[in-house]
Structure formats: structure tokens, C-alpha cells
N, CA, C and O atoms as a Tripos MOL2 file, in Angstrom:
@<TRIPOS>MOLECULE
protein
  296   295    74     0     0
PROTEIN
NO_CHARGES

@<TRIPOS>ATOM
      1 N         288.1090    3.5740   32.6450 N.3       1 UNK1
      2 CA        287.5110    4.2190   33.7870 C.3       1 UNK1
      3 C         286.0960    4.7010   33.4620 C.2       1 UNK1
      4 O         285.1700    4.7510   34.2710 O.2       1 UNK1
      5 N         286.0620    4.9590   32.5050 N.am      2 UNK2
      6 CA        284.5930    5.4640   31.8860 C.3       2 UNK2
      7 C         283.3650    3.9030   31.8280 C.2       2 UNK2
      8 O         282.1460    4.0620   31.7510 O.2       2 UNK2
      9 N         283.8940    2.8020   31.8730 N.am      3 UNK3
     10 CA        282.9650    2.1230   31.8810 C.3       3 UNK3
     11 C         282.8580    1.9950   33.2780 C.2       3 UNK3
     12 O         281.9050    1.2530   33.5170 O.2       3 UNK3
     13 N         283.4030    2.3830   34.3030 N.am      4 UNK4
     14 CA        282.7020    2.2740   35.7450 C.3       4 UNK4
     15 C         281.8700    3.3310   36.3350 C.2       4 UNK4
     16 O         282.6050    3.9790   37.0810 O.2       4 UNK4
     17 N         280.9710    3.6880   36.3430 N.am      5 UNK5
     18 CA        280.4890    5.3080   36.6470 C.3       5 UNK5
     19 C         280.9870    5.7130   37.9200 C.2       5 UNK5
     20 O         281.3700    6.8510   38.1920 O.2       5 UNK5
     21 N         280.9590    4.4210   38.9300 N.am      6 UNK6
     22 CA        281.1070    4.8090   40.2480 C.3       6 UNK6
     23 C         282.4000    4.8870   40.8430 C.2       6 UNK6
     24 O         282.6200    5.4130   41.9330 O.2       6 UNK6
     25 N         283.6290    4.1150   39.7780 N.am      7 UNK7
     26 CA        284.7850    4.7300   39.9530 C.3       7 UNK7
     27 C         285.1850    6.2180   38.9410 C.2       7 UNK7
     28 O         286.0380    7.0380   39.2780 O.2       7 UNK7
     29 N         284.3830    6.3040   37.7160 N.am      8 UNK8
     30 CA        284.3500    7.9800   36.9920 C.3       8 UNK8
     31 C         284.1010    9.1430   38.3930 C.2       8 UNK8
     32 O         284.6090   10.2050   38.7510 O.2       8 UNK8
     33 N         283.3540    8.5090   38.7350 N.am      9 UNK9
     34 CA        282.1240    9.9320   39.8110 C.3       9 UNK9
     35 C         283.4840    9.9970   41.0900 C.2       9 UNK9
     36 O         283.6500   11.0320   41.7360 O.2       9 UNK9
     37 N         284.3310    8.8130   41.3020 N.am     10 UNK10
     38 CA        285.0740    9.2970   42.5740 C.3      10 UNK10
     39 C         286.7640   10.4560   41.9990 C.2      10 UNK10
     40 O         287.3860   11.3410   42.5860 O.2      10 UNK10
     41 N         286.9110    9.8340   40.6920 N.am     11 UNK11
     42 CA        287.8960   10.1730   39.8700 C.3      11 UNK11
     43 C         287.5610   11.8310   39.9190 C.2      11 UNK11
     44 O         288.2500   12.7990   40.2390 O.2      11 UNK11
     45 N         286.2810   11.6980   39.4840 N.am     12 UNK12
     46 CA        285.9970   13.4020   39.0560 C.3      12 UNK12
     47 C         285.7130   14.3030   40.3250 C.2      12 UNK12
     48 O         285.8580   15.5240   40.2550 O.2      12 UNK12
     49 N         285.2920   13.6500   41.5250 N.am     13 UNK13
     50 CA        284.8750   14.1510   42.9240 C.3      13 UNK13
     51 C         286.2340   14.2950   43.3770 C.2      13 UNK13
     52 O         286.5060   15.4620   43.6570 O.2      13 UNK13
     53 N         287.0880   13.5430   43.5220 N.am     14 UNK14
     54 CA        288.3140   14.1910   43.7000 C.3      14 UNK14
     55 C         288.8780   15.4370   43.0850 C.2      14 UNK14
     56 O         289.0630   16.5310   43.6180 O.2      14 UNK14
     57 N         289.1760   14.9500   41.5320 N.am     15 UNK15
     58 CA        289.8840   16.4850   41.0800 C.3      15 UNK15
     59 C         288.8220   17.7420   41.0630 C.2      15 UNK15
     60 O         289.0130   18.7020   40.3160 O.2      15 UNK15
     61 N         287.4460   17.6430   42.1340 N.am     16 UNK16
     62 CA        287.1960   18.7890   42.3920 C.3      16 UNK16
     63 C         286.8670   19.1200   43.1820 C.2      16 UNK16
     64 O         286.0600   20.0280   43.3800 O.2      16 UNK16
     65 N         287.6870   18.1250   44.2340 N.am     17 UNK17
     66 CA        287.7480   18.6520   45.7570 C.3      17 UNK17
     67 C         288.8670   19.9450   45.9810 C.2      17 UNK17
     68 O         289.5680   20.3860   45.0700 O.2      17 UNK17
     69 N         288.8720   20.3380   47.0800 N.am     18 UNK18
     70 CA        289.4100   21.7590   47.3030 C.3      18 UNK18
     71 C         290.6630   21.5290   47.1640 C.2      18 UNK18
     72 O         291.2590   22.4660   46.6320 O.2      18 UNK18
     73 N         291.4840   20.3760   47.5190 N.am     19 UNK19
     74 CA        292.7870   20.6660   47.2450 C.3      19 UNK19
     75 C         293.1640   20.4210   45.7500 C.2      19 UNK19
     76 O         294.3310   20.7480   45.5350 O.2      19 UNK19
     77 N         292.7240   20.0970   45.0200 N.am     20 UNK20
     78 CA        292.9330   20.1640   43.4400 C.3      20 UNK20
     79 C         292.3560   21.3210   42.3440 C.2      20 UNK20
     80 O         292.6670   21.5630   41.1780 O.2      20 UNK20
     81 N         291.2890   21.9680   43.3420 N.am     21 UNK21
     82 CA        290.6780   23.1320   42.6590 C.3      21 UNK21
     83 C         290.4490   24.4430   43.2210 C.2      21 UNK21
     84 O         289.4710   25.1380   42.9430 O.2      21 UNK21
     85 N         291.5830   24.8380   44.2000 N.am     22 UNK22
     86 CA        291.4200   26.6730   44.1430 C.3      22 UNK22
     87 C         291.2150   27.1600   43.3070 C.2      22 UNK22
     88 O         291.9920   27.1500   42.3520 O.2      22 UNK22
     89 N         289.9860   27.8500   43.3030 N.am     23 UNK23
     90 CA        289.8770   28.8570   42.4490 C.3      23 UNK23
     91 C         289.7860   28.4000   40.6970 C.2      23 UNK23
     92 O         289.8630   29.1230   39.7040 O.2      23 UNK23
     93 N         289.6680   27.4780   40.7690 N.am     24 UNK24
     94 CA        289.3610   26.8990   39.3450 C.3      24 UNK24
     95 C         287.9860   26.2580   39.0110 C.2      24 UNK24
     96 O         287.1710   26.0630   39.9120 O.2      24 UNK24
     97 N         287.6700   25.8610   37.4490 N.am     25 UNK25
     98 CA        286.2080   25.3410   37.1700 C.3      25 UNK25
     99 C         286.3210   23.9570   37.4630 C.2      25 UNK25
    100 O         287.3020   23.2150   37.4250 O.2      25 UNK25
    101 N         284.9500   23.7130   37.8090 N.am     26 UNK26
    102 CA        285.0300   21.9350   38.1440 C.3      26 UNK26
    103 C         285.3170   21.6920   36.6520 C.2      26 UNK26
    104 O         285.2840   22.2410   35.5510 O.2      26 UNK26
    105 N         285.6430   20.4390   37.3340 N.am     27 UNK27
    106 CA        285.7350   19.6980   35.7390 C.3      27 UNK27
    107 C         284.4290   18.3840   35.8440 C.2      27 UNK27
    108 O         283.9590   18.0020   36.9160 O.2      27 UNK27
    109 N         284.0240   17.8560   34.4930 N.am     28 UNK28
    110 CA        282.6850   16.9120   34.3790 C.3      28 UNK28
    111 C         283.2420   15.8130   33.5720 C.2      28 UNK28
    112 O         282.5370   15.0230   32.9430 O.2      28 UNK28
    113 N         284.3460   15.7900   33.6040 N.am     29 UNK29
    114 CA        284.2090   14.5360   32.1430 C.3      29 UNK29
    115 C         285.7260   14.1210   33.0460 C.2      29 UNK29
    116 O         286.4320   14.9070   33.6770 O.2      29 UNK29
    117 N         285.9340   12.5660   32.8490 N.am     30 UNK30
    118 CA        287.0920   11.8120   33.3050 C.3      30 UNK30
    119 C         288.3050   12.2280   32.4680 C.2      30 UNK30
    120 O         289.4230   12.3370   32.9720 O.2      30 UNK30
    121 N         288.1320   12.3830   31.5890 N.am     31 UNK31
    122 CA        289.4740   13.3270   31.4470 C.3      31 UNK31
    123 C         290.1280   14.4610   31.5080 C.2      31 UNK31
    124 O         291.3310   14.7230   31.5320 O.2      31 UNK31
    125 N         289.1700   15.1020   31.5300 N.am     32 UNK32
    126 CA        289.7160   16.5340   32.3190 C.3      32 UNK32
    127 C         289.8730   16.1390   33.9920 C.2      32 UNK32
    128 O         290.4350   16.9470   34.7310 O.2      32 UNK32
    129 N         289.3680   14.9130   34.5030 N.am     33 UNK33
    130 CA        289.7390   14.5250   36.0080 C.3      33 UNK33
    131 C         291.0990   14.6140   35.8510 C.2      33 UNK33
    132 O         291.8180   15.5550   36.1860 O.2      33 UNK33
    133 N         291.4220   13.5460   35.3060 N.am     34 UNK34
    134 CA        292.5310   12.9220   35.1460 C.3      34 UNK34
    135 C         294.0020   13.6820   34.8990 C.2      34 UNK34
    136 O         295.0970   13.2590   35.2700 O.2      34 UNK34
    137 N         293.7040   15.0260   34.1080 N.am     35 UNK35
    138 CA        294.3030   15.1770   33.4360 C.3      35 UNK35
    139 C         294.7540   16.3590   34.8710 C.2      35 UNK35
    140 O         295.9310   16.5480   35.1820 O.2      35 UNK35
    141 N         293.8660   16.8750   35.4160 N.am     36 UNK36
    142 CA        293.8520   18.0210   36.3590 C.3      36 UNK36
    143 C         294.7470   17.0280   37.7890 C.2      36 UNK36
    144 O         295.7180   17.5190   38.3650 O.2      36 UNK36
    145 N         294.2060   15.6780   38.1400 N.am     37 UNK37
    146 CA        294.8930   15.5340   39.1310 C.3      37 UNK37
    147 C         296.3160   14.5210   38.9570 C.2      37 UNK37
    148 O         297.1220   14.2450   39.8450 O.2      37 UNK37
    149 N         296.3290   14.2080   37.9450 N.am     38 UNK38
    150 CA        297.7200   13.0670   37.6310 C.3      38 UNK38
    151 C         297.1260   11.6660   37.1590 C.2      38 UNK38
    152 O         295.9390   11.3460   37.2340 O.2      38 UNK38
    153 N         298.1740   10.8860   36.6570 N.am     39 UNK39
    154 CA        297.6150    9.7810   36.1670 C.3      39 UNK39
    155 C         298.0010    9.1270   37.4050 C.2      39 UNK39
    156 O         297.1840    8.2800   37.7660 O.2      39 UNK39
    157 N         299.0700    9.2860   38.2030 N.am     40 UNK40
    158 CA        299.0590    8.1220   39.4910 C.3      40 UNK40
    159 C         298.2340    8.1680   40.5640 C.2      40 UNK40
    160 O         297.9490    7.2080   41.2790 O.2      40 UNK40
    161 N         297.7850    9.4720   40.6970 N.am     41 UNK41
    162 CA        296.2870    9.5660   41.6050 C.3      41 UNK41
    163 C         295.2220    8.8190   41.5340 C.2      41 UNK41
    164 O         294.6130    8.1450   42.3650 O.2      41 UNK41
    165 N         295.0230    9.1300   39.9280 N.am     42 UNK42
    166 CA        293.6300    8.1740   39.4490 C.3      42 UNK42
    167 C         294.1620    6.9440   39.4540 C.2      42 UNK42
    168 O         293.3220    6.0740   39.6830 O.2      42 UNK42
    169 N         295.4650    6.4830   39.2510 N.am     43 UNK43
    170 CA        295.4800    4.6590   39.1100 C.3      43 UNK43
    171 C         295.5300    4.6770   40.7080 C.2      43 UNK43
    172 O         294.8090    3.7580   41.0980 O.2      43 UNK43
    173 N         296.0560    5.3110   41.7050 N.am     44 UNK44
    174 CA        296.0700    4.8270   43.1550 C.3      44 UNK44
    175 C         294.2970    4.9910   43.4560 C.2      44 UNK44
    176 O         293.9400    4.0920   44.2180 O.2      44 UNK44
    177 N         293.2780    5.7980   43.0930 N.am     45 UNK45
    178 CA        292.0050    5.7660   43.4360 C.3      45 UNK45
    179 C         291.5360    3.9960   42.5860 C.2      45 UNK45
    180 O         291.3160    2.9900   43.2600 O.2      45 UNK45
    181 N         291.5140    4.0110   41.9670 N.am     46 UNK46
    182 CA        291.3520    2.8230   40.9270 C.3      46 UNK46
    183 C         291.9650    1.6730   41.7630 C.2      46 UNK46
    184 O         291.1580    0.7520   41.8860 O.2      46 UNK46
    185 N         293.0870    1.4650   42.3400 N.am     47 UNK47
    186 CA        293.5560    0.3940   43.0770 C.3      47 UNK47
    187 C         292.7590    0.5210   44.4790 C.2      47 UNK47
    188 O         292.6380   -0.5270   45.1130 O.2      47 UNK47
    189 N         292.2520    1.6010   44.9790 N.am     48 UNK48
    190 CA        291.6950    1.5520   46.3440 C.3      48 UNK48
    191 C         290.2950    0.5370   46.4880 C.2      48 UNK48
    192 O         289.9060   -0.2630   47.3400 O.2      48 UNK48
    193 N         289.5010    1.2830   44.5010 N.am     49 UNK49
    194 CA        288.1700    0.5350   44.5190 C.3      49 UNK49
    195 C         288.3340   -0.9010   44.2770 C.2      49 UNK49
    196 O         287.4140   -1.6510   44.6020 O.2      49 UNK49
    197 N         289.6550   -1.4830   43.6160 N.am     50 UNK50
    198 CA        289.6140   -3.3990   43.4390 C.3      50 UNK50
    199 C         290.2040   -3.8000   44.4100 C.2      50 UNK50
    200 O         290.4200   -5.0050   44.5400 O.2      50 UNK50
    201 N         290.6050   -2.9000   45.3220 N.am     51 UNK51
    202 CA        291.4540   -3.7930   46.8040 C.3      51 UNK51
    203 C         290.1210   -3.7000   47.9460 C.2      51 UNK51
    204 O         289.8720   -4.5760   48.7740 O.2      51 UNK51
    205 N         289.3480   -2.4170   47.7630 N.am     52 UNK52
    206 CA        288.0120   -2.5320   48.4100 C.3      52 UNK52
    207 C         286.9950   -3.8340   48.4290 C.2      52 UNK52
    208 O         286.4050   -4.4210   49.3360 O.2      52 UNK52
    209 N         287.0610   -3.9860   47.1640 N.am     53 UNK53
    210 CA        286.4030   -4.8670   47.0480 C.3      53 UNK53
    211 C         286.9060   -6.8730   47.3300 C.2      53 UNK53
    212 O         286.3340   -7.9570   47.2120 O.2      53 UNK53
    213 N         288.0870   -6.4390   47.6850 N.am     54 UNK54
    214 CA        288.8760   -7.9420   48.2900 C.3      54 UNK54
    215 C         288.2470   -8.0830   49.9190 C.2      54 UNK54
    216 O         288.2290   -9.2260   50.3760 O.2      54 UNK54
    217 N         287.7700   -7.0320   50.7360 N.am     55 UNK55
    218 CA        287.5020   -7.0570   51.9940 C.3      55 UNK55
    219 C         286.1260   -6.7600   52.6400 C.2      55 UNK55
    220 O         285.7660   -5.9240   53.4690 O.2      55 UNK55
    221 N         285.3800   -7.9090   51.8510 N.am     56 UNK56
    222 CA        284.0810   -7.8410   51.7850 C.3      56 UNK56
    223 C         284.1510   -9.3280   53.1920 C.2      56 UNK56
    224 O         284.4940  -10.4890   52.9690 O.2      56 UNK56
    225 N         283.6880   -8.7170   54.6010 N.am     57 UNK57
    226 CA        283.3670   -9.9270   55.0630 C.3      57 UNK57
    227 C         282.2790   -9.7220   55.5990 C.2      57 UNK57
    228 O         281.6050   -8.7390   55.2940 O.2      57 UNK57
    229 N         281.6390  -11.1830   57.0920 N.am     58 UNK58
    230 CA        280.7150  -10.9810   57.0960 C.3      58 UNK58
    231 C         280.4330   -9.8710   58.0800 C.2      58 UNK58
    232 O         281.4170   -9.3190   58.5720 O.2      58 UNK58
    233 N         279.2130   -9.4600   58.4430 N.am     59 UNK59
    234 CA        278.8420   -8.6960   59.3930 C.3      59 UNK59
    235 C         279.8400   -8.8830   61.0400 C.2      59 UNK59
    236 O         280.4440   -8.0020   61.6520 O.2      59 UNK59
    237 N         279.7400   -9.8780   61.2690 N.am     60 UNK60
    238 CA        280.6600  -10.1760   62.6970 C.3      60 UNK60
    239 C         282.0610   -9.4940   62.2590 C.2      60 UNK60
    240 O         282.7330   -9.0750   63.2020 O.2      60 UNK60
    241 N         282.5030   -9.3530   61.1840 N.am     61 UNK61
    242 CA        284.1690   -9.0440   61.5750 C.3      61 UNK61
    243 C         283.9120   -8.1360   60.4260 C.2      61 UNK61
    244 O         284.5770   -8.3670   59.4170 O.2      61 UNK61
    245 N         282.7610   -6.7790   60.3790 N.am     62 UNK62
    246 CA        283.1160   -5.4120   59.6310 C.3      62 UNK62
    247 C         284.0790   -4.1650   60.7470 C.2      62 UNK62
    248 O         284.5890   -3.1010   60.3940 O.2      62 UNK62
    249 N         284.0610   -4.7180   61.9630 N.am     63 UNK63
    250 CA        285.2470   -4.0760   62.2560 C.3      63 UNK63
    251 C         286.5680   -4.1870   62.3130 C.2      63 UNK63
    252 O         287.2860   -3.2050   62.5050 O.2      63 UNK63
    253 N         286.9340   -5.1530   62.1850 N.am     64 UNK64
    254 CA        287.8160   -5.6430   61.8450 C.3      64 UNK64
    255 C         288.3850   -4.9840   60.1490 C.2      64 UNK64
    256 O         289.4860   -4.5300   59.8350 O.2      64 UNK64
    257 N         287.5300   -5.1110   59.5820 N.am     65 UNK65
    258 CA        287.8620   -4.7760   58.3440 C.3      65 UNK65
    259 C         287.9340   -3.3700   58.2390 C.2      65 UNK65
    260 O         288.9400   -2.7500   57.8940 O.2      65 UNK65
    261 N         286.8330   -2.8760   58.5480 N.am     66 UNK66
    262 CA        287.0800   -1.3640   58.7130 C.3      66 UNK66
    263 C         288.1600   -0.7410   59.2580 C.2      66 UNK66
    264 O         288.6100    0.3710   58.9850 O.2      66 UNK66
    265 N         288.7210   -1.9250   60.4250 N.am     67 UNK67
    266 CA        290.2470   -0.7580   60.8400 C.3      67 UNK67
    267 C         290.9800   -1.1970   59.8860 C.2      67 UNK67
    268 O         291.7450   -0.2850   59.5710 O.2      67 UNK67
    269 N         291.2430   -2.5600   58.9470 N.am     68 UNK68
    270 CA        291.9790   -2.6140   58.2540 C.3      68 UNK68
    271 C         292.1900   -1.9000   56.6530 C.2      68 UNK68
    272 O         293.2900   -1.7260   56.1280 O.2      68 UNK68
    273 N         290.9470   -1.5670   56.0800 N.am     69 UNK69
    274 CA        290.8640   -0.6570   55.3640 C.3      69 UNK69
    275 C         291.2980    1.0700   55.7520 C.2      69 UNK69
    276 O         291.6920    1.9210   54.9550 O.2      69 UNK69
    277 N         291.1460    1.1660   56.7500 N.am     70 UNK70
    278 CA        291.5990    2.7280   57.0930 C.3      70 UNK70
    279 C         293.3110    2.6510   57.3030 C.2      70 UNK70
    280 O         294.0900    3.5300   56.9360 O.2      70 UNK70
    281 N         293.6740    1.3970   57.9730 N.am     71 UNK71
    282 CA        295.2490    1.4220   58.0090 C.3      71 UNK71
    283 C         295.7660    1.3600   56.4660 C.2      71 UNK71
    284 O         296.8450    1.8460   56.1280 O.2      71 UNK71
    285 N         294.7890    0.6450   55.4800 N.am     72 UNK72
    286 CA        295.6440    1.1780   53.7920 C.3      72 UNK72
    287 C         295.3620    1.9950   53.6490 C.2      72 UNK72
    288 O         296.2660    2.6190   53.0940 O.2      72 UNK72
    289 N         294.0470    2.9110   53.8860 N.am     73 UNK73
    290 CA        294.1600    4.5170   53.3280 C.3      73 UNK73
    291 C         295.6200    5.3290   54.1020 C.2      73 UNK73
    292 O         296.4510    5.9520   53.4410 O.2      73 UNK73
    293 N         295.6690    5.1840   55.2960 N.am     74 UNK74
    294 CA        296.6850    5.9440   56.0790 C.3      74 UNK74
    295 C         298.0930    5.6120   55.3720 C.2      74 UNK74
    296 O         299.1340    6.1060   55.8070 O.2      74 UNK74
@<TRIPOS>BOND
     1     1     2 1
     2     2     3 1
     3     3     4 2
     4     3     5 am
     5     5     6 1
     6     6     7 1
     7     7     8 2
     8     7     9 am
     9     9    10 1
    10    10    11 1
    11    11    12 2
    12    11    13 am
    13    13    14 1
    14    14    15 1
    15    15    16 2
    16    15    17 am
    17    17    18 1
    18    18    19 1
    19    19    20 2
    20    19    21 am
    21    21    22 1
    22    22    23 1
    23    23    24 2
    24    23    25 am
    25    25    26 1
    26    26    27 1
    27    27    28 2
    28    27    29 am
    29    29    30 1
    30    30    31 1
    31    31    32 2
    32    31    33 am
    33    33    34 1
    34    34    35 1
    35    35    36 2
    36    35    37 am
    37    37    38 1
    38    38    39 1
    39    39    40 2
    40    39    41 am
    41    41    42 1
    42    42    43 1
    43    43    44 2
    44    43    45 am
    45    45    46 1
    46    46    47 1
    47    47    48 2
    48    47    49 am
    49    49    50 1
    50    50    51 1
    51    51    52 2
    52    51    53 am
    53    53    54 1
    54    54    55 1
    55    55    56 2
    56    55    57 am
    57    57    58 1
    58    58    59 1
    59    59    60 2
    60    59    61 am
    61    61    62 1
    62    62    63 1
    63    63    64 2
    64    63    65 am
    65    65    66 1
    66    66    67 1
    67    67    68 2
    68    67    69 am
    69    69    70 1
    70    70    71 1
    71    71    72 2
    72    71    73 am
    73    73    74 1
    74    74    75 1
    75    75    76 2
    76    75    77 am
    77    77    78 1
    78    78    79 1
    79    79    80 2
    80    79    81 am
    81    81    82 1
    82    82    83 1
    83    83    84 2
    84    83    85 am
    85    85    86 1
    86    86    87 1
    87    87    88 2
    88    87    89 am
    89    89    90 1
    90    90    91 1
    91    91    92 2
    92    91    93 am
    93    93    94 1
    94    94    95 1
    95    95    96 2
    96    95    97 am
    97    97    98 1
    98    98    99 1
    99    99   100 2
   100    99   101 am
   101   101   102 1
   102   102   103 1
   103   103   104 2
   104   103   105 am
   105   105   106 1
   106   106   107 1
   107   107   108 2
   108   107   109 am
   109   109   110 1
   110   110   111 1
   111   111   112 2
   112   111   113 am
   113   113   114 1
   114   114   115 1
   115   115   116 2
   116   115   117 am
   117   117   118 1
   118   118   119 1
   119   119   120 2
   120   119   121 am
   121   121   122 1
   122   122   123 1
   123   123   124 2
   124   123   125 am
   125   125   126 1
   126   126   127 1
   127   127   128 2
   128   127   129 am
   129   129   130 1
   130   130   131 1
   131   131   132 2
   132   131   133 am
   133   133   134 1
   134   134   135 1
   135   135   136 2
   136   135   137 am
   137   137   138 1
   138   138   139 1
   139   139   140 2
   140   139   141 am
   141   141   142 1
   142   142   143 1
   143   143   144 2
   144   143   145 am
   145   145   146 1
   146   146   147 1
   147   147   148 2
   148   147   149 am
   149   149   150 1
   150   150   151 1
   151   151   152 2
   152   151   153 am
   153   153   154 1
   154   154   155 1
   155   155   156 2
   156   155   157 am
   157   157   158 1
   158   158   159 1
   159   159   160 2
   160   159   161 am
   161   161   162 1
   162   162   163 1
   163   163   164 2
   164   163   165 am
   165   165   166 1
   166   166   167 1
   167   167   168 2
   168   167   169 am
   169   169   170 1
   170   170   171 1
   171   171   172 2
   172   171   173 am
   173   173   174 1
   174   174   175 1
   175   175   176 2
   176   175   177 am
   177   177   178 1
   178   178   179 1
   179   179   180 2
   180   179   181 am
   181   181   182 1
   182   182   183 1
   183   183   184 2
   184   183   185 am
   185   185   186 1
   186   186   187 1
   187   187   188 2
   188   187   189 am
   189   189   190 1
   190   190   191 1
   191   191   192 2
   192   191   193 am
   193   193   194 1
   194   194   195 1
   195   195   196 2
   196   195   197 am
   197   197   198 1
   198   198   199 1
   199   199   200 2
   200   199   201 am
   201   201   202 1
   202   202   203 1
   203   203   204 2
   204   203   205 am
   205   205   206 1
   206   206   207 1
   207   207   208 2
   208   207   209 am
   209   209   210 1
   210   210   211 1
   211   211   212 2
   212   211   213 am
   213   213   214 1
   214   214   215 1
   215   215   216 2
   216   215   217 am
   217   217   218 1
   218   218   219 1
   219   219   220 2
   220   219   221 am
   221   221   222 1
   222   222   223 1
   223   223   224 2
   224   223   225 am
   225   225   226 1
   226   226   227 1
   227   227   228 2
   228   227   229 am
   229   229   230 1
   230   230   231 1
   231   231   232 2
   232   231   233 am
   233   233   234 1
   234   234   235 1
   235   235   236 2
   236   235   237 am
   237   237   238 1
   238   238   239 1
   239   239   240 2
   240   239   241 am
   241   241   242 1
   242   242   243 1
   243   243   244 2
   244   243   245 am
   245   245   246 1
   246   246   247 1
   247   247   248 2
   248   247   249 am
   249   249   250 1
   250   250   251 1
   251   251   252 2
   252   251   253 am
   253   253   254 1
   254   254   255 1
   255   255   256 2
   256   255   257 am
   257   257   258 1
   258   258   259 1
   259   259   260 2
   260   259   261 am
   261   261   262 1
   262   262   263 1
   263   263   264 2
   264   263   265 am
   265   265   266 1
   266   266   267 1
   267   267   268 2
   268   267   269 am
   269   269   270 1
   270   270   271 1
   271   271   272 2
   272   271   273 am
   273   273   274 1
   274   274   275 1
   275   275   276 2
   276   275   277 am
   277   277   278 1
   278   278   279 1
   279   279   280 2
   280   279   281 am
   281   281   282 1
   282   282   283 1
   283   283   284 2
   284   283   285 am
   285   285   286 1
   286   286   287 1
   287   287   288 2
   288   287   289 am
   289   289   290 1
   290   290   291 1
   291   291   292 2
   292   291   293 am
   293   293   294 1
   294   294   295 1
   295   295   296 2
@<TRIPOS>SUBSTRUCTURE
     1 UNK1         2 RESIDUE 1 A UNK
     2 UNK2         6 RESIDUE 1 A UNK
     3 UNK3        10 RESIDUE 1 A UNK
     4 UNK4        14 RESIDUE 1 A UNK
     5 UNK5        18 RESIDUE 1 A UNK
     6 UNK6        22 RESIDUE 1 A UNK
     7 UNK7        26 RESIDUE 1 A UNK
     8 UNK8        30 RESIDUE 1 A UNK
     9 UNK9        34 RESIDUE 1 A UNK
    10 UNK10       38 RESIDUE 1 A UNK
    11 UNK11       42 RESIDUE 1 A UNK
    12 UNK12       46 RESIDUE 1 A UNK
    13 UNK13       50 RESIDUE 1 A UNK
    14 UNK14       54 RESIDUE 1 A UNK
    15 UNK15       58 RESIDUE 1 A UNK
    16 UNK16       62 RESIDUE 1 A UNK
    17 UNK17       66 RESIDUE 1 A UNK
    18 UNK18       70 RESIDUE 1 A UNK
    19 UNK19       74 RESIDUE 1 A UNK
    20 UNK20       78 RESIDUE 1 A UNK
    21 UNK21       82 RESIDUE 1 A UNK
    22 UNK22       86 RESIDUE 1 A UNK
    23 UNK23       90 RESIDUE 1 A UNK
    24 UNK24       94 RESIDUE 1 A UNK
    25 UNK25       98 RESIDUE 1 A UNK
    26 UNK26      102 RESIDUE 1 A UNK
    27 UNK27      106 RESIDUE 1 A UNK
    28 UNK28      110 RESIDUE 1 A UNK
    29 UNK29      114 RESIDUE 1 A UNK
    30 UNK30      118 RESIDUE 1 A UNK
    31 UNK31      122 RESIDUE 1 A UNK
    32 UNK32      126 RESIDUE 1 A UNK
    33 UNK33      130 RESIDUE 1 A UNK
    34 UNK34      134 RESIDUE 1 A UNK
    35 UNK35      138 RESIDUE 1 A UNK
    36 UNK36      142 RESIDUE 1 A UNK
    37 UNK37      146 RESIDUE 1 A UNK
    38 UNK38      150 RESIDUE 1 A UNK
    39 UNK39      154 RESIDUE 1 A UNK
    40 UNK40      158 RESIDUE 1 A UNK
    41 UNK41      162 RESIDUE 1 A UNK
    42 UNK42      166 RESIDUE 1 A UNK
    43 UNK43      170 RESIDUE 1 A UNK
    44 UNK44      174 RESIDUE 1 A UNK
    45 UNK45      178 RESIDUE 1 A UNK
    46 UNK46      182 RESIDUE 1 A UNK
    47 UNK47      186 RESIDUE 1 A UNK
    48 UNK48      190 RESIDUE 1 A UNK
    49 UNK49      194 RESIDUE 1 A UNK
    50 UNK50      198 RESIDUE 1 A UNK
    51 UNK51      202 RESIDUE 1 A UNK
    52 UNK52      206 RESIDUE 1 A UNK
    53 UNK53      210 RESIDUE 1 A UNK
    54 UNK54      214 RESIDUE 1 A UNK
    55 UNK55      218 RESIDUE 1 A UNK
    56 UNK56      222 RESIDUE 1 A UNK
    57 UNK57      226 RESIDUE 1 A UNK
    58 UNK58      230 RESIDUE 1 A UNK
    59 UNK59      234 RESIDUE 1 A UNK
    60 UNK60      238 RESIDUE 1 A UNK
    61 UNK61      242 RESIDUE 1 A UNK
    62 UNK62      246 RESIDUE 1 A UNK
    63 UNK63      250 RESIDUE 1 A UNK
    64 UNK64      254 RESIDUE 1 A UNK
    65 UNK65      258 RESIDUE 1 A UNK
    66 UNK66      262 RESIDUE 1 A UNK
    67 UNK67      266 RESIDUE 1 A UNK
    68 UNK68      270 RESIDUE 1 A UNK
    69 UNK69      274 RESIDUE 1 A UNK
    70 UNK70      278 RESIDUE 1 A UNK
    71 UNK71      282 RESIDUE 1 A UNK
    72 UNK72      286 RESIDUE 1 A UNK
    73 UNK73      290 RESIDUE 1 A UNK
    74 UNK74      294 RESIDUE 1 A UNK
């Protein structure tokens, strides 16, 4: 995870979003992410960014894709 920055930066933006951090210190380094929000969190964030990247089409059918990407987040 550390060799992706831009999946590190979502790993770590999560475990210091509000529902993982009342009242606690951010954390800066991917393993204190990790360690603060679970290991199946970070592998389900990690599967969101290589399935993201399967639904690259063209401009005519980004809506299409867009509702279909929001029906896997849901």
C-alpha cells in the first residue's frame, strides 16, 4: 500500500475521518491507518481503487458508469 500514495492518502483519509477518530490524534503513516481502522477496511478500500479502475469508459456512457459505480459503493 505504501507504494501507491494515492491509495496510502485514501487509507489514511479514512482512518481520520470522524467516524474512526472521536476525539483521537490523526494518524500520518499507513500503518497506524491500518491498524486504527481494520485490515478488511483497508483491503475493501484497496479493492474499490482496482475495480475503479475496470470502469474507465468513454465520455458518452460516464453516466452510465457513474450509476454503476455508486450501486457498488451502496
Amino acid at each position: 500500500m505504501n507504494a501507491d500514495p494515492s491509495l496510502a492518502a485514501r487509507v489514511v483519509g479514512v482512518a481520520n475521518s470522524a467516524m474512526y477518530r472521536p476525539g483521537t490524534a490523526e494518524v500520518s503513516s499507513v500503518h497506524a491507518a491500518v491498524t486504527r481502522i481494520g485490515t478488511r477496511q483497508a483491503l475493501e478500500i484497496a479493492v474499490q481503487f482496482a475495480i475503479a479502475g475496470c470502469f474507465r469508459f468513454p465520455a458518452r456512457h460516464a453516466e452510465l458508469a457513474d450509476g454503476l459505480w455508486q450501486h457498488s459503493i451502496e
